[in-house]
N, C-alpha and C positions, 0 to 999 in steps of 0.2 A: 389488308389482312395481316393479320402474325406469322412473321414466316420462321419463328421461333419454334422449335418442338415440344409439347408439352412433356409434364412429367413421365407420363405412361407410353409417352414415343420414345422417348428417351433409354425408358429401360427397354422396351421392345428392342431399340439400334442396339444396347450393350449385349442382347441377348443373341440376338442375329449372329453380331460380328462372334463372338464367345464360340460359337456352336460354329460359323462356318471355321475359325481357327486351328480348335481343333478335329475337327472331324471330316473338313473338305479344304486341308492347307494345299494351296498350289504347287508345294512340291509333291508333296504325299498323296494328293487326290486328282488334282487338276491335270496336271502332266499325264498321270498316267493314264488316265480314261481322254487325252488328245484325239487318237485319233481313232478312238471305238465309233460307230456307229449311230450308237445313241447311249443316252442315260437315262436311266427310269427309274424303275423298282430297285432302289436298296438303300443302306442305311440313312446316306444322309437324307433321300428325300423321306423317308419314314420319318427322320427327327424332325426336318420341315413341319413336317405335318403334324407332328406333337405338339409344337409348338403354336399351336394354333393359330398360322398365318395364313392360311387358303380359305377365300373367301370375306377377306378383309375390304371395308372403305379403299377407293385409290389414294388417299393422302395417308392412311396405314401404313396399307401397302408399299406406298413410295418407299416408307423405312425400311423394309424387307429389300427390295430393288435395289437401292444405293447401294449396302451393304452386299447382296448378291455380285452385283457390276464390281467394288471392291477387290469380291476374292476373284475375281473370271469365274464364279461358279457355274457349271453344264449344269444344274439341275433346273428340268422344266416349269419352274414357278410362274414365267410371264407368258407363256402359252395357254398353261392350265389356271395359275389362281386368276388372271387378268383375263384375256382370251376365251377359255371355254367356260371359265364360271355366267361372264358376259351374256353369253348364247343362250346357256342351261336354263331349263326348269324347276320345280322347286325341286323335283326327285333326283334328278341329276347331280343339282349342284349341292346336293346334302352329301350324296357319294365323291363326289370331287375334294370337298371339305374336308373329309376324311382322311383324304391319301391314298383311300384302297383304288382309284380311280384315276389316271391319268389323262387327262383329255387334252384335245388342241383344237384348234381351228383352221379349215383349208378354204380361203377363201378367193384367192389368186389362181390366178390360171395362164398359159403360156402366152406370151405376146399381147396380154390383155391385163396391163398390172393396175390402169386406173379405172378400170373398168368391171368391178369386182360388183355392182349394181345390175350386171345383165349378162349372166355364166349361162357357158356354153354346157353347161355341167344338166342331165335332166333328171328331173324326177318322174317317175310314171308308177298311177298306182297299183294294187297289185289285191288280190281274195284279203278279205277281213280287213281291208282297211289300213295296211301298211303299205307301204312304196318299197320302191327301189330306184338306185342311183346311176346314173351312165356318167362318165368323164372322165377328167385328170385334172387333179389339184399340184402345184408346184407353191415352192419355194413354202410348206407346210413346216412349223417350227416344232419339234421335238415329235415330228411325224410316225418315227420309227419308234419311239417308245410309247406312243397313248394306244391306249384301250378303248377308249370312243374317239371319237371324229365328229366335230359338229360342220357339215361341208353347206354350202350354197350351191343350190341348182335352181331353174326354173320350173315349173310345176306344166300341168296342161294348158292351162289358163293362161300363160304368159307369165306368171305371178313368180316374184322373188319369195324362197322359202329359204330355212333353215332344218337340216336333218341330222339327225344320230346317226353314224353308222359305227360298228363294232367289228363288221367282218368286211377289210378292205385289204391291200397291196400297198404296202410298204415298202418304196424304196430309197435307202440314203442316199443324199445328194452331196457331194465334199463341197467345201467353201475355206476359204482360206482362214477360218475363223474355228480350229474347234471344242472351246466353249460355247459354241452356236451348233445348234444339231439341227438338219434340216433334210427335207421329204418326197419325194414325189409321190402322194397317193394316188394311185390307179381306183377307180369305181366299175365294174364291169357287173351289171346288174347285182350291185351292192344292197343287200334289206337295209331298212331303214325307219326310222320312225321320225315324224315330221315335229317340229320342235313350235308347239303355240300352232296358231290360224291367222288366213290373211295374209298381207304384204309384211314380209320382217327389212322389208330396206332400214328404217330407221332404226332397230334393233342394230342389226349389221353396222352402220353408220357410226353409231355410239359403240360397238364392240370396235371396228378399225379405230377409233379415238384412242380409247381406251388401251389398245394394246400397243399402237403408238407413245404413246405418253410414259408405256411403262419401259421402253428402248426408252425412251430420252431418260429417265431417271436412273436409270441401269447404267445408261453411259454416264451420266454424273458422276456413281461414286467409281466406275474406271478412270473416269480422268482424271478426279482426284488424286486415286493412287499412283495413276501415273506423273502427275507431278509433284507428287512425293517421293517419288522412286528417284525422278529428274533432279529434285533438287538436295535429298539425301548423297548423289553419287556427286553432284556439282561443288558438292564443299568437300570430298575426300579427293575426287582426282586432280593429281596437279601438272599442272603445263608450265614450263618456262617459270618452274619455281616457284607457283604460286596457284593455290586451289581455280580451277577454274570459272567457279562461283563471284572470283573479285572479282571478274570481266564482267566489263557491262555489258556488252553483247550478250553474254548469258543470263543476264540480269532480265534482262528485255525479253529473253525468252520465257524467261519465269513469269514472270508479270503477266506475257499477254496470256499465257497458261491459266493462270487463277481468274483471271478479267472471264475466259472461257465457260470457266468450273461455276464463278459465280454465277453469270447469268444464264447458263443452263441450269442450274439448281433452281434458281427465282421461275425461269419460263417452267419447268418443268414441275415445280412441287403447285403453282398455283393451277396448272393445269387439271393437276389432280382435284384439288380443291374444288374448280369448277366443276368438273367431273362428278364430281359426290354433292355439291353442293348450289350451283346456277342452275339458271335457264337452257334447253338445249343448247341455242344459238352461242349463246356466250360459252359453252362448254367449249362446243367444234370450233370458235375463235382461239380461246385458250388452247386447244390442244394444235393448232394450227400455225399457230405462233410458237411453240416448242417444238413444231417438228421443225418450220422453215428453220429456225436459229442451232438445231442441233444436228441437224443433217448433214452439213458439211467443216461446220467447226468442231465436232468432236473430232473427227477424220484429221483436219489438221491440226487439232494439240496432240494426237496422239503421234503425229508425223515429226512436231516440232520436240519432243519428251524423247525421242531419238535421236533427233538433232542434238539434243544436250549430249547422249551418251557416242554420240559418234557411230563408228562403224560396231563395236561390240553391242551397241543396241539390239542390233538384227542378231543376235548369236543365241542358241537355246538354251545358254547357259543362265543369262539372263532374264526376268518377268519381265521388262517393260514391254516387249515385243508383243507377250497375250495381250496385250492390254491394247497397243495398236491394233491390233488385229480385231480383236473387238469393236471396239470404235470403229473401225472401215466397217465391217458387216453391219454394224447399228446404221453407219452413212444407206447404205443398200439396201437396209430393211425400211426406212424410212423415206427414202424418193428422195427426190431432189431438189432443191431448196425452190429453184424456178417454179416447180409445179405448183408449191405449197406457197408463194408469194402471188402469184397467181391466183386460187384460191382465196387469201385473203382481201387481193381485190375485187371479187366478187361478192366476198361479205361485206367489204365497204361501201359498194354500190349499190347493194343488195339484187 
């Protein structure tokens, strides 16, 4: 495949980056909403949404994601445009499209993180044919700003479903990351309305791909920046008289930085691709294989992009730091490389 952008991705990326620049620049926007609770409703996700990027293909999408990962932007794009559009019906996700609608997905639950196929979460139904939701969803991404909830319970039957809920308990959860805004939803006989009929596992299946895939591409354009950040300050700061960019040691840091950037870009945009484009099987491979390779090497280029800058790295004077920070949270939203290798030797043997 071309792993070139076409014309019309091209200007979509100049458009992205343009609008996040000025309207959500990390000092003027990012910093400041650090350590709020959440981010939802206000301008910049409105321009988001004008801009007609919710509800895009995932190889679109990717564009939007890079450039998001980029600025560290909080706006809930990869919960809602990836995540809850995933789950939605057609009614839903026409409202989500729009922006007047923030949705996410709660589909983890406590001490049971690969285990998201058999929630302790129930649904039971209720007069006229709507349900209601019993549980607790954790580690919910931009939990405290959406307005629906597509959560995973089991039904009477045993049967995995997907439900709407709109009236639930919101509580933020801190994480060391906050560009990442994250949830505890509480369900305590939550209404609800069940999303399709029948077993949604492989729904669910292909939504965990999918929102997967959009963390690996997120982490992409961070760790770009972040080694741009790295090697922008490696040619001004000088040691022992001489920038510290001629040292090869930092050379080698640089390097194996891009070696990173690349093949998380490659595993992660073709992921996409299959995603919009293959066989189930070969999607959940593709998306499988960027999560094994992005799990634990964005975490260390984002470790090693400090290593260049020293001890001032860690300082909040500094961006490179969001950007670490990010990349560890992307490591932890995504599991661990072991599982996911794993995993793929199961598809290998089938």
């Amino acid at each position: 495949m071309d792993f070139e952008l076409t014309p019309d991705q091209e200007l979509l990326r100049d458009a992205v980056r343009r609008f996040l620049s000025e309207r959500a620049p990390v000092d003027g926007y990012v910093r400041a909403l650090y350590d709020a609770p959440s981010v939802g409703h206000d301008a910049v996700w409105e321009g988001i949404a004008r801009l007609g990027v919710i509800g895009l293909g995932m190889l679109d999408s990717a564009v939007v994601l890079e450039e998001l990962g980029r600025a560290v932007c909080p706006a809930p794009y990869a919960s809602c445009a990836i995540g809850a559009t995933a789950l939605a019906d057609a009614e839903l996700a026409a409202r989500l499209a729009h922006g007047a609608v923030i949705g996410t997905v709660a589909l983890h639950e406590e001490g049971r993180r690969y285990e998201w196929h058999s929630p302790t979460t129930t649904a039971t139904r209720t007069g006229g044919g709507g349900w209601r939701l019993d549980g607790v969803k954790v580690h919910v991404p931009d939990g405290a700003a959406a307005d629906v909830v597509l959560a995973t319970a089991t039904d009477p039957d045993g049967v995995l479903g997907v439900f709407a809920v709109e009236d639930f308990a919101a509580v933020p959860t801190p994480t060391v990351d906050g560009s990442r805004k994250e949830a505890r939803i509480e369900l305590r006989g939550a209404p609800a309305r069940r999303i399709g009929e029948g077993d949604a596992t492989e729904a669910v299946a292909r939504a965990v791909d999918r929102l997967a895939v959009a963390y690996v591409v997120d982490g992409v354009g961070a760790a770009a920046r972040a080694l741009e950040l790295a090697v922008e300050y490696a040619k001004v700061r000088v040691q022992f008289g001489r920038p510290i960019g001629s040292f090869q040691a930092v050379q080698h840091l640089c390097a194996d930085m891009l070696r990173t950037v690349e093949l998380g870009r490659a595993a992660g945009y073709y992921a996409c691709w299959a995603l919009d484009e293959a066989d189930p099987e070969e999607a959940h491979r593709a998306a499988t294989i960027a999560k094994a390779f992005a799990s634990e090497a964005f975490a260390q280029l984002g470790g090693t992009a400090i290593q260049v800058f020293g001890g001032v790295g860690f300082t909040w004077e500094h961006d490179v730091h969001l950007y670490y920070k990010r990349l560890l949270t992307l490591s932890v939203a995504l599991g661990g490389t072991r599982e996911h290798l794993a995993e793929l030797a199961r598809i290998a043997v089938g």
